[in-house]
C-alpha positions as CSV (number, residue, x, y, z in Angstrom):
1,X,33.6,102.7,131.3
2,X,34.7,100.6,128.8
3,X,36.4,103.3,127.0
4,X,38.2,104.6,129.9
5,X,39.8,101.0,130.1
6,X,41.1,101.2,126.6
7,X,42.2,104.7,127.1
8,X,44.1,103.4,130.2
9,X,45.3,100.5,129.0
10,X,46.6,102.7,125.9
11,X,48.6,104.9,128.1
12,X,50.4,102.0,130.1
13,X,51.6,100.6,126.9
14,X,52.7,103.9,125.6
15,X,54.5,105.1,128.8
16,X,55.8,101.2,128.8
17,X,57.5,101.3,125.4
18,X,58.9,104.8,126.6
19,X,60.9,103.8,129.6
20,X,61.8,100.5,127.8
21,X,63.5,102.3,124.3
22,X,64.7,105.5,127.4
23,X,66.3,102.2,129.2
24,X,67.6,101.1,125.5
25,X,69.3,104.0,124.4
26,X,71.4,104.5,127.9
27,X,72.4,100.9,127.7
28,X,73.7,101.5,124.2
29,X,75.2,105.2,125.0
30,X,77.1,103.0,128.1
31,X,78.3,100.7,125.9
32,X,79.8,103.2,123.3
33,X,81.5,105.1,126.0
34,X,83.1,101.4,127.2
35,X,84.0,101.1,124.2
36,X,86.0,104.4,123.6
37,X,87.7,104.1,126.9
38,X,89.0,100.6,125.7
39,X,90.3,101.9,122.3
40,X,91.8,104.5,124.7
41,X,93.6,102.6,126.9
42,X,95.1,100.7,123.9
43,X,95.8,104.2,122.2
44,X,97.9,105.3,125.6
45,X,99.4,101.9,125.8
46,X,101.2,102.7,122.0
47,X,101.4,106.8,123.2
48,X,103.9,105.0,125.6
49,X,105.5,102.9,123.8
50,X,106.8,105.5,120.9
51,X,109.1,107.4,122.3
52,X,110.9,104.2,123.8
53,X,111.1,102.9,119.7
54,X,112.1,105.9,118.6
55,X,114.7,106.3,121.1
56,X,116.1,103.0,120.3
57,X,116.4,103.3,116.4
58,X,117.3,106.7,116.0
59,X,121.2,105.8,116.5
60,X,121.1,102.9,113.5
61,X,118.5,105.9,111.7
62,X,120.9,109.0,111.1
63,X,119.6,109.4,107.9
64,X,115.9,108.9,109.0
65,X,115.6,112.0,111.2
66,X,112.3,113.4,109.4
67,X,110.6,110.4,109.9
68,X,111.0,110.1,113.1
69,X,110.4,113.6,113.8
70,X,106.7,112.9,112.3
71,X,106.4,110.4,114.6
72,X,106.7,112.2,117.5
73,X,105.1,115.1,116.0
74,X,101.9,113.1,114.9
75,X,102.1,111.4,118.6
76,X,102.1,115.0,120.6
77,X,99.0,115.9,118.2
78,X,97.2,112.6,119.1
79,X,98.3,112.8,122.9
80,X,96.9,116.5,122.6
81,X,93.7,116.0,120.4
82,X,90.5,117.6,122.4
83,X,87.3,115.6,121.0
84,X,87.0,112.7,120.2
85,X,86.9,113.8,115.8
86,X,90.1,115.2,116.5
87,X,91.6,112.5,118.4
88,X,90.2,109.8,115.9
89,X,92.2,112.3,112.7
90,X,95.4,112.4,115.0
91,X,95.4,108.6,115.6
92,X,94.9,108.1,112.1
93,X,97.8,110.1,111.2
94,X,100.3,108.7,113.8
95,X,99.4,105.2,112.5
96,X,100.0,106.0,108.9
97,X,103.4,108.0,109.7
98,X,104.4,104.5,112.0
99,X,103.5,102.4,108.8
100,X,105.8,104.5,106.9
101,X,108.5,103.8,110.2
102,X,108.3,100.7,110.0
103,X,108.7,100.3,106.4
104,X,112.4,102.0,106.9
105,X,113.2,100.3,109.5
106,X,113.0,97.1,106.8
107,X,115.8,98.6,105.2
108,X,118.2,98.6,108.3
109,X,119.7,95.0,108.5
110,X,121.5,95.8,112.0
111,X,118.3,97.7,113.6
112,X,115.7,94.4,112.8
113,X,118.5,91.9,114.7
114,X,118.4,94.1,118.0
115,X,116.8,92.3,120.5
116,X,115.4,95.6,122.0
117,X,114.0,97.1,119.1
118,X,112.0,93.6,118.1
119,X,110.6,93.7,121.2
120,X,109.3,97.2,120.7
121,X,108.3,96.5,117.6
122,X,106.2,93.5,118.6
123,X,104.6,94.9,121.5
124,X,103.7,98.0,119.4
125,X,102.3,95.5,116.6
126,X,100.5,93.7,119.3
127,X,98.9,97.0,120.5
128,X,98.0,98.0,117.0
129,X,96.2,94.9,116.3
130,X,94.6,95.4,119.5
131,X,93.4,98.8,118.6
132,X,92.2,97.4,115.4
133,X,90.1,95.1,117.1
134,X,88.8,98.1,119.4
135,X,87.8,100.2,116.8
136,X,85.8,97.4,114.8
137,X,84.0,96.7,118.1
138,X,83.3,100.2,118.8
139,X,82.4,101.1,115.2
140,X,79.6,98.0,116.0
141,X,78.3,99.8,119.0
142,X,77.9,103.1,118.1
143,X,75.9,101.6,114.3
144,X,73.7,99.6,117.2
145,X,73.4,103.1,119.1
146,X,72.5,105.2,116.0
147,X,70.4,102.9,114.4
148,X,68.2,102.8,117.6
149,X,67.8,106.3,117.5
150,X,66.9,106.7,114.1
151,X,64.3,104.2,114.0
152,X,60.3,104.5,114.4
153,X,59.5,105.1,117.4
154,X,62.5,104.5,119.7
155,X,63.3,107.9,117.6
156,X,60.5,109.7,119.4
157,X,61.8,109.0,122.8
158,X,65.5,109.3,121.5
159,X,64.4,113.1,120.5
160,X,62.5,113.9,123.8
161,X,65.6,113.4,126.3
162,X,68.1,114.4,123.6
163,X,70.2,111.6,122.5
164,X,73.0,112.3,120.6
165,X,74.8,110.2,117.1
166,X,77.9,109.1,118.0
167,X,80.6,109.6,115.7
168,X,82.3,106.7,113.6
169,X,85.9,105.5,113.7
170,X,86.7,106.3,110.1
171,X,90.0,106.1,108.5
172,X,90.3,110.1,107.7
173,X,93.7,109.6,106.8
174,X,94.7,108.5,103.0
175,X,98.3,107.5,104.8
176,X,96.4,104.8,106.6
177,X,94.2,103.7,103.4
178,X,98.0,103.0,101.8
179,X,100.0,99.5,102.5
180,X,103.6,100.5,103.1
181,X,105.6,99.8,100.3
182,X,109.2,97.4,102.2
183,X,112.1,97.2,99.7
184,X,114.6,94.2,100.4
């Protein structure tokens, strides 16, 4: 008898611990998915605001025309980007090839006194510190998610109902690793 209440008691706790780390690991997995859909709603936010920059510099830019064309070229790949790998390489790209637009536009006296362009400019700096800040809190939560599911024994019940690693936000990009160089 006595046996039969150890066994028993052994099985509660085990079939505890199970639905507690299961419960766990789809708290986690909600919380990375928040936080991609915030980073994303920054990422359409500066998706929108692009073309409206680019469309106000390129008259005081005539000699700049490649640059801009990157831009918008490295914003359709982004806006077109299918997973979320490809979409974190294609932001990483458009936000090295803006570093570099910005870093000309320092060399246009009459462009950096238009009143249109530095509010552009600053919402678009705004939104990029913004997705900074996404990615750093993202980057947080999936670490949280992917520890959990490599460690003994919420890895056991992570295995059984087929929870996924999530991917980091790395910067792919060298463009990105590279502080704009602004001659005066």
């Amino acid at each position: 008898m006595l046996t039969l209440i150890v066994i028993g008691g052994i099985i509660v706790v085990v079939i505890a611990f199970a639905i507690s780390a299961y419960n766990s690991l789809v708290k986690l997995r909600k919380m990375v998915r928040n936080a991609w859909s915030q980073i994303d709603v920054q990422l359409k936010r500066r998706h929108d605001l692009i073309p409206n920059l680019v469309n106000s510099v390129k008259g005081y830019m005539e000699y700049e025309k490649e640059t801009l064309q990157k831009v918008m070229e490295a914003r359709n790949k982004a806006l077109n980007a299918g997973n979320i790998g490809d979409k974190m390489n294609a932001e990483g790209e458009l936000s090295g090839v803006l570093g570099r637009l910005f870093a000309v536009m320092e060399n246009y006296p009459d462009l950096k006194a238009n009143q249109n362009v530095q509010s552009l400019m600053k919402e678009l700096s705004d939104t990029e510190n913004k997705i900074s800040y996404s990615r750093q809190f993202y980057n947080d939560i999936v670490t949280k998610y992917n520890t959990k599911i490599e460690v003994f024994p919420s890895n056991i019940v992570a295995k059984s109902f087929g929870f996924k690693e999530e991917e980091l936000f790395k910067v792919e990009n060298d463009m990105e690793r590279v502080v704009p160089e602004v001659k005066i």
